[in-house]
Phi, psi and omega in degrees: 000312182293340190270318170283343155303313175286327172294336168293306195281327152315330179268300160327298232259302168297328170281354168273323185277343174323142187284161179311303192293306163338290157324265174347300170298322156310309166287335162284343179265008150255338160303356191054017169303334166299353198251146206257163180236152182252172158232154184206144196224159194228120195255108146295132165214017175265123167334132165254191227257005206210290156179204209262020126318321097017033212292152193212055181258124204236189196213145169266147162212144169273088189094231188227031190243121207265150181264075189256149196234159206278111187274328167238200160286304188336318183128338196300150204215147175276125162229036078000136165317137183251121166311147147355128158078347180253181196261130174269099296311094191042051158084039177281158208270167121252146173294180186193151154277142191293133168139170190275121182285137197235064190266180200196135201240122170252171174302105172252001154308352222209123181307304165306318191042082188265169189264090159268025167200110175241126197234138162276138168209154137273100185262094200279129176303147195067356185247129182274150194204171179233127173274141191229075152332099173248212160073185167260117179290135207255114184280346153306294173287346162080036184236174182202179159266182183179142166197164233213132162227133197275159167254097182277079140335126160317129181260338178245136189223130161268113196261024139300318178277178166243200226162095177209156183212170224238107146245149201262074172288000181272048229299294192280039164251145183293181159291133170233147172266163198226131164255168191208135167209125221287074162337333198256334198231066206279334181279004177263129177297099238292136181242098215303150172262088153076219213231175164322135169244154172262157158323127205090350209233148153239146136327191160231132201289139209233124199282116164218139152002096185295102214204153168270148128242148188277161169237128166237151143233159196218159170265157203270138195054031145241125213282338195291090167304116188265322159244159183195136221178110176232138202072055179264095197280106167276125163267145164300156184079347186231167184233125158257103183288118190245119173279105158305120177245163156114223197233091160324326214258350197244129186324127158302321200284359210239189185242020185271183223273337205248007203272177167311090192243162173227136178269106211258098128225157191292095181314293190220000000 
């Protein structure tokens, strides 16, 4: 015990006298920071054909290698089917290697885990992106749609604001623009995120006032609020993506499992 006490404190002791720059370089080469990397996070938003019993539970893969992302330090990882409506391990990042990608979302509930969606994307080092499962599901032909948006974080970020932009995940909806409005301040006029987004599409991440606000989207020169989400709080310092999922036709305000839903999650 006493031999290995002295042996700790030698080494401390050597590791202090080390230069800064020294140190430093060390710890990213056990962090792998130098190595370069892409992160892609993974979205279910495709409908099933019935409800949500119907399990639609599926996985992103590059190939044939599943795409998991680090829930701790511990190591723990999703390596589970992502339902409807959810996110892939609580809306966490997974590293990825750059470069062009086959990515593809199967079924893992099912022996076969068959390929119901495939998106080519080029996936650029330092850059971030989403996979998105849409559309309807189809359980005869076993497909779904699917499409990939990079997520660009604001590189000069006013850590006063919030930060939110609009994606359009809703395959039987027009373009629509997504708006806000200041709960608290209901006689101030609802202030558009950017511009129509189409299906398949994202926005711009657009610096607003850190606040509760309802989410409405509209079709351009209509007044018919399509989506709809209220009491929603952007805090300062974070960026939010806010998702159209569902059915347009079926009421935001009602409880089916398939209606006009906007999706909140957090980038950073």
């Amino acid at each position: 015990m006493r031999l290995l006490r002295a042996i700790t404190a030698v080494a401390a002791l050597v590791a202090l006298s080390a230069c800064e720059e020294t140190l430093v370089k060390d710890i990213n080469a056990m962090n792998d920071q130098d190595a370069p990397t892409a992160r892609i996070r993974y979205f279910n938003f495709s409908i099933t054909p019935t409800s949500t019993t119907t399990t639609n539970a599926s996985h992103l893969f590059s190939g044939s290698t599943p795409i998991t992302a680090t829930l701790s330090t511990t190591g723990a990882v999703s390596t589970g089917g992502i339902n409807f409506g959810g996110v892939s391990a609580g809306g966490f990042y997974s590293a990825i290697t750059p470069g062009q990608h086959e990515l593809n979302s199967r079924l893992v509930t099912v022996a076969d885990q068959p390929v119901i969606a495939s998106v080519s994307a080029n996936l650029e080092s330092g850059k971030y992106y989403s996979f998105y499962l849409s559309g309807a599901y189809n359980s005869t032909t076993r497909t779904a749609d699917a499409f990939v948006v990079e997520d660009p974080i604001p590189a000069e970020f006013d850590w006063t604001a919030a930060y939110v932009r609009f994606v359009n995940a809703s395959a039987n909806s027009q373009p629509m623009t997504m708006y806000l409005d200041n709960a608290n301040t209901p006689t101030v006029e609802a202030m558009a995120v950017g511009g129509a987004v189409a299906y398949k599409n994202a926005g711009e991440f657009v610096k607003v006032p850190p606040a509760v606000y309802n989410l409405v989207t509209r079709y351009t020169g209509d007044a018919t609020d399509r989506f709809v989400r209220t009491s929603v709080t952007f805090l300062p310092g974070y960026v939010y993506t806010i998702t159209a999922r569902g059915d347009v036709t079926v009421s935001s305000t009602g409880t089916a499992w398939n209606r006009a839903f906007l999706d909140n999650t957090v980038n950073r």
